[in-house]
N, C-alpha and C positions, 0 to 999 in steps of 0.2 A: 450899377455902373457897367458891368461886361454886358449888359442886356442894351444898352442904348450904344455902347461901343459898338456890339453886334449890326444895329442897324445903321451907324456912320459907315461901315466899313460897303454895305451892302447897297448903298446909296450911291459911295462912289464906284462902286463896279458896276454899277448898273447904269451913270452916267456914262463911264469909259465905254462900256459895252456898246451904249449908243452914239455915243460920237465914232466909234467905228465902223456901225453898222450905217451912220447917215452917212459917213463920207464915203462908204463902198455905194448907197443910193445916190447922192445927189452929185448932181452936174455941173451946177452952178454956186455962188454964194449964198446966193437967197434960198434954194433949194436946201442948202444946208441949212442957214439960221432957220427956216422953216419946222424942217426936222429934228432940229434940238430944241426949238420950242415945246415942240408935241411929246418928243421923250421927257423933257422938263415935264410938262405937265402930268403925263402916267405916271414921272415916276412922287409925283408929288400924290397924286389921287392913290398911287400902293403906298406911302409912308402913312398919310392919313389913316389906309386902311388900319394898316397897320399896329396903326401908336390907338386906335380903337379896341382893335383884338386882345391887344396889351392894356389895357385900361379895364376889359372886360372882364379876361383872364384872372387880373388883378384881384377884382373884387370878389370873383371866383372862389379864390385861395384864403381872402377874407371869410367868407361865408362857412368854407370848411375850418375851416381852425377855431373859427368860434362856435360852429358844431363839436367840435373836437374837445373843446372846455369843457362844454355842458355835458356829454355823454362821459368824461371823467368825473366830474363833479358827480354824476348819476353812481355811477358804480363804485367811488369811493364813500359815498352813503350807504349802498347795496352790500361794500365789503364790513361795514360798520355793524347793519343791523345782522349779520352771520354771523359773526363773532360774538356778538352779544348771543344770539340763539344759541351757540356753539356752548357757550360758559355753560351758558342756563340747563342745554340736554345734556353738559357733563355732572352738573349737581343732580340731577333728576334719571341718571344713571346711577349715581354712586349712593340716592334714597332708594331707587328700586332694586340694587343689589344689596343693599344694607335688609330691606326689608325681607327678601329672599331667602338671604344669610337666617334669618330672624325667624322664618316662617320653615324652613328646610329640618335647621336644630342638626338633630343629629342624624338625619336622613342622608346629610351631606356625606359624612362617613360610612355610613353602609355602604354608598352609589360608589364612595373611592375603593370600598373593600372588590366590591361588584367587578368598576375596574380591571384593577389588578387582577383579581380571580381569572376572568375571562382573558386578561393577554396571558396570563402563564398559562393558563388549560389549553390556550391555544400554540403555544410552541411543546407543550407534553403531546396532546394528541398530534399532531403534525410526525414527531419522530415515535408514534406508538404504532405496533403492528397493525392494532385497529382502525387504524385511518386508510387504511385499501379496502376496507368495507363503507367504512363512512366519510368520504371525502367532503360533503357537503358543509360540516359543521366545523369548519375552518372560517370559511366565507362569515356565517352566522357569528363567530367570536371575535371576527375583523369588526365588522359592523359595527358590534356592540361596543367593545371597547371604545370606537372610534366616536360610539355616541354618546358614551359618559364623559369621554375627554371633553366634550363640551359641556358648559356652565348650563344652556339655555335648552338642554333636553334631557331628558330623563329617561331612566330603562322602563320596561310597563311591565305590569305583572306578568302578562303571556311572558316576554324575555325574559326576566326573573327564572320562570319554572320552566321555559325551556332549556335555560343554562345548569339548572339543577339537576335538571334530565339527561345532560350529556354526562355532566358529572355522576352518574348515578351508574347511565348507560357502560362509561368508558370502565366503572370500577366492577361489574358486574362481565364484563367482556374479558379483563385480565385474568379472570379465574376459571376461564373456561377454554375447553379443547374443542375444535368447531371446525368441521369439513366447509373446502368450500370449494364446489365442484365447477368447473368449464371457467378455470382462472387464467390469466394473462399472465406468461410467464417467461421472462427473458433467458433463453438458455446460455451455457456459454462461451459458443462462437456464435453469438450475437441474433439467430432467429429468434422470432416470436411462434411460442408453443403456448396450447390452451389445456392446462393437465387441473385434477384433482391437486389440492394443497390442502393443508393440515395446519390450523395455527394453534401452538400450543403457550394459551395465554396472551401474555405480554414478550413473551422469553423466542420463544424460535418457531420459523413458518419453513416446513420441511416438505418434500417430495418423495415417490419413489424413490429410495435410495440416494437422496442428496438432501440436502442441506441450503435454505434460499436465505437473500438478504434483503432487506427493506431499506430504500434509498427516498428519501424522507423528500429530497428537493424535488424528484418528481411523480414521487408516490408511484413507485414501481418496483415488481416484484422482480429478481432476478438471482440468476443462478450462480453458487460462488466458484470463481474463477475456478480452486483447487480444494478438494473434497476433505475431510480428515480420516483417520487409518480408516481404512476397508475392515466390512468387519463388526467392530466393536462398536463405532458410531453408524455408520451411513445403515448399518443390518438395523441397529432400531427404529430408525427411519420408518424401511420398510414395512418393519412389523404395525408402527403405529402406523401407518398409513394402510394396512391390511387389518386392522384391526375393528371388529363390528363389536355392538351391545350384548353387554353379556359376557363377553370373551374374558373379563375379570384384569388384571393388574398386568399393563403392560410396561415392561424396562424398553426406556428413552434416555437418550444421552442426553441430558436438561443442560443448557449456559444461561445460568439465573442474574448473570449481567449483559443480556439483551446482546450477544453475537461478540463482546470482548474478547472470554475467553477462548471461541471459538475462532476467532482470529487473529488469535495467539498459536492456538491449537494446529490451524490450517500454517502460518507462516512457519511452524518447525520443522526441519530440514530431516526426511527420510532415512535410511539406514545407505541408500547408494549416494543421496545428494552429502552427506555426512562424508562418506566416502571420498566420494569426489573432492571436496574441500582437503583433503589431505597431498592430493596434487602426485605429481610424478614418482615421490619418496612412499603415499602409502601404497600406490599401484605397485610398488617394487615388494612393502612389508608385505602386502598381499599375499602376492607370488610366493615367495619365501614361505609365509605360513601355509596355504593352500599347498607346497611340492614338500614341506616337513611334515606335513599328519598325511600325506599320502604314503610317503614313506614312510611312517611308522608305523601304519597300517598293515602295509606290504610287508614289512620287516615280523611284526607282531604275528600275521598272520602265518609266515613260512615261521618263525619258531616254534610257533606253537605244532604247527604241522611238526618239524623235528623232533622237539620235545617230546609229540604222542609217539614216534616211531622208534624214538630211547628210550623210554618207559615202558615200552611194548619189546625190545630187544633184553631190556633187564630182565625179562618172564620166559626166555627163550636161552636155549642150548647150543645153539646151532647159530654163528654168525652170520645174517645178515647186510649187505653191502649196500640195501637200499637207504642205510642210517648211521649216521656219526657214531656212535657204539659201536655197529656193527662190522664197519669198517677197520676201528680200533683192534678189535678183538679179530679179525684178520690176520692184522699185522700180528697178530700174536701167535697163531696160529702157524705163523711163515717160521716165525723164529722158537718150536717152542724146546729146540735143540742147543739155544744158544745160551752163553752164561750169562748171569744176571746183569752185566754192565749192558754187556751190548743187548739186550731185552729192553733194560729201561729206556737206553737211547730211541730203540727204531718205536714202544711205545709215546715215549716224548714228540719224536717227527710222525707218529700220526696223528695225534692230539692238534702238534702246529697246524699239520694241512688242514683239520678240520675247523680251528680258530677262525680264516680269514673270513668263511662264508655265515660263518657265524657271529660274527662281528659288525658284518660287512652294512653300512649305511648308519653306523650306531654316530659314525662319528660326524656323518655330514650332520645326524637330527643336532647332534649338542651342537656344532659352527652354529646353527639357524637359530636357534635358542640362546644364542651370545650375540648373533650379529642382528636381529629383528630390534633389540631395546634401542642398540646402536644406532641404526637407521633411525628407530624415533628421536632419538636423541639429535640426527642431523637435522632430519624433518623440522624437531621446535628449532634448532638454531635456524634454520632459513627461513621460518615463520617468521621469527621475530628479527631478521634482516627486512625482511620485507615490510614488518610492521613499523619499524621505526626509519623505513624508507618515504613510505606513508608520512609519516608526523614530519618527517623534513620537510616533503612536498606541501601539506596541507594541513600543518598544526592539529591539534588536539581539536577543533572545535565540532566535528564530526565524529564521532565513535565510529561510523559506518565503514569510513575509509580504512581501519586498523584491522578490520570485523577479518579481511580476508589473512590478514598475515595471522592472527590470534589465531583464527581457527585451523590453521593451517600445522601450528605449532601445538594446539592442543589433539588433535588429529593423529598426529602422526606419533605422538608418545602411545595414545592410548590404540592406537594399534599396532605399536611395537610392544605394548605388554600384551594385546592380546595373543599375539603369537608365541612370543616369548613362554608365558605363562601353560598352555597345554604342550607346546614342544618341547620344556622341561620336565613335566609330565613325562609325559610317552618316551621321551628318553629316558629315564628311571627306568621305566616299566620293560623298556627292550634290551636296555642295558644289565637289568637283572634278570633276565629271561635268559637272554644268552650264557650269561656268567652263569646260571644254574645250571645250565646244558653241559658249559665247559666244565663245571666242578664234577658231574655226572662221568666226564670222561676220566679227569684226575684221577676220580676216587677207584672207577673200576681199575685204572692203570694203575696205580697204587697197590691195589690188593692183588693184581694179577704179577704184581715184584716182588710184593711181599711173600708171597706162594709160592712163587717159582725159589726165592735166596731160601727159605726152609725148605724147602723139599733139596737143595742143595748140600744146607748145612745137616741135614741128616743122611745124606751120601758120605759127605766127608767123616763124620762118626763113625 
């Protein structure tokens, strides 16, 4: 209907067109019906065309639609007999996996032990020291495994014993100490250096004087960040790294859990980083202990200097001014006219003069020796201000964050007793040094009162 509407519509535009077009030609009447004659007729010989073209078209669209049946009919036959095939190659899949199963037995088990085998040897050697010798045989245990995870192939005997051979190789490699000279070696501000290495076993791959680590994901050998104590570890190093045939039993600092405990060892904190964790309170205990044992020192050292030159004035007649003794026995000497009161007195006031320098620092040691525990004692309270400042901010679920206030407070006790601890010492020790000195004076002062009131009391007789 819209297809023959189409061409009424285009019939009459096309009459209109020429009744326009003739009445802009003609001149006359007849001139006109002339000319819409003639349009009449083309436009009749293009409708004819037309409703031809459209008749043809027609049959056209016939012709394709009934091809269109047949090549469905075609391939809904073609999708018929595939699915019949389809059935057919899944039963005759599931006879020749049947008979497979059947023919295999217990082969199938070996191949899955095979398997397994080969992917865990291949994550062992991967993070084993021996794998910066042997890189290749990663690749080979990829493969493999990858080819028994399939049904439809099998390992061959070469695979077979060349897997045994790794296993063999890698267990015969862990037991031995083995140079491996012009090695690639990352040091540790990041150059590439080519040095002799030493791997000892499975357990640690060391250097002149250091200690290296094996990083597994890219199979490289490098240098660790932070050494452990100088010394005791990094010196055996050396030696096994200096060590030739024959040279007999060398001491090595062994980590028989492949660089764990050595990086346990490396993360513990030195005697100054220890220090430092103790923060502005042990820098203060510090001080404190480092000016009390020097002064005890000083103190110790000038009594004892005193001490020889009163022991040395005990053995002598003749008083002396270069010595506490001796100076006493001056005074006595000034007075030896006078009576016994005034005698003991001016002995008494030279005893005192001689007290304060003999005293003198005993008392700052004991203050430092009371006031060092003290300080630690503030130190842990403001550790653990700061610790449970931490757990405000950031709940418990971090140990890490506590780590500075804990240590801060365990820090500063234990070097408030260590100060504490030899500065009560050395106070004792200069506190009865001196005290012996002064009793030295008492006692000669005493007998030189004692002497003078009898020599007295036998005048008066």
């Amino acid at each position: 209907m819209n297809f023959y509407k189409t061409i009424f519509l285009g019939l009459v535009a096309s009459v209109a067109f020429t009744s326009v077009q003739a009445q802009n030609e003609a001149t006359t009447l007849q001139q006109l019906l002339d000319l819409v004659a003639e349009g009449s007729a083309r436009d009749n010989a293009a409708e004819t065309q037309r409703i031809a073209a459209f008749e043809a078209a027609n049959a056209d669209q016939d012709q394709l639609l009934s091809d269109g049946n047949d090549q469905k009919a075609s391939e809904e036959a073609r999708s018929a007999r595939l699915e019949t095939q389809f059935e057919e190659n899944e039963l005759l899949i599931a006879d020749v996996t049947e008979q497979l199963d059947n023919r295999l037995g217990s082969l199938r088990e070996l191949f899955g032990v095979l398997q397994q085998v080969a992917g865990d040897a291949r994550g062992l050697f991967e993070a084993s020291l021996t794998n910066i010798e042997y890189p290749e045989r990663s690749q080979f245990l990829t493969d493999l495994a990858a080819k028994m995870g399939s049904t439809s192939q099998l390992a061959s005997i070469e695979e077979i014993e060349q897997l045994w051979f790794e296993l063999q190789r890698e267990a015969t490699e862990l037991g031995r100490i083995k140079r491996l000279s012009n090695f690639e070696v990352i040091t540790a501000d990041g150059t590439l250096s080519t040095e002799d290495v030493v791997r000892v076993g499975g357990f640690n791959l060391v250097a002149d004087g250091r200690y290296l680590s094996h990083n597994p994901e890219t199979n490289s050998v490098s240098e660790l960040q932070r050494q452990p104590e100088q010394g005791r570890f990094t010196g055996s190093t050396s030696a096994l790294i200096n060590a030739q045939a024959g040279d007999g039993v060398v001491q090595f600092g062994l980590d028989p859990t492949s660089g764990q405990i050595l990086g346990l060892l490396v993360e513990t904190p030195n005697l100054m980083e220890r220090v430092a964790q103790g923060g502005i309170v042990g820098y203060v205990i510090i001080t404190l202990g480092i000016f009390g044992v020097l002064l005890s020192v000083a103190r110790m050292i000038s009594l004892w200097i005193a001490g020889t030159k009163v022991k040395a004035q005990l053995k002598k007649d003749t008083p002396d001014t270069n010595n506490a003794l001796g100076r006493v026995l001056t005074a006595y000497d000034s007075n030896r006219d006078a009576d016994v009161e005034t005698l003991e007195l001016k002995l008494g006031e030279a005893i005192l003069k001689e007290t304060p320098s003999l005293q003198s620092g005993i008392m700052i040691i004991k203050v430092i020796s009371v006031v060092a525990p003290l300080m630690g004692l503030l130190g842990t309270v403001t550790g653990m201000i700061n610790t449970f400042q931490a757990i405000t901010l950031f709940g418990t679920g971090d140990p890490r964050m506590m780590a500075g206030g804990i240590s801060q407070a365990l820090i500063t006790t234990v070097l408030g007793l260590v100060v504490a601890i030899p500065t009560v010492l050395l106070h004792t020790v200069v506190s009865g040094r001196s005290k012996s000195i002064i009793q030295i004076l008492q006692e000669q002062s005493s007998g030189i009162v004692a002497e003078q009131s009898e020599k007295a009391a036998k005048g008066n007789v």
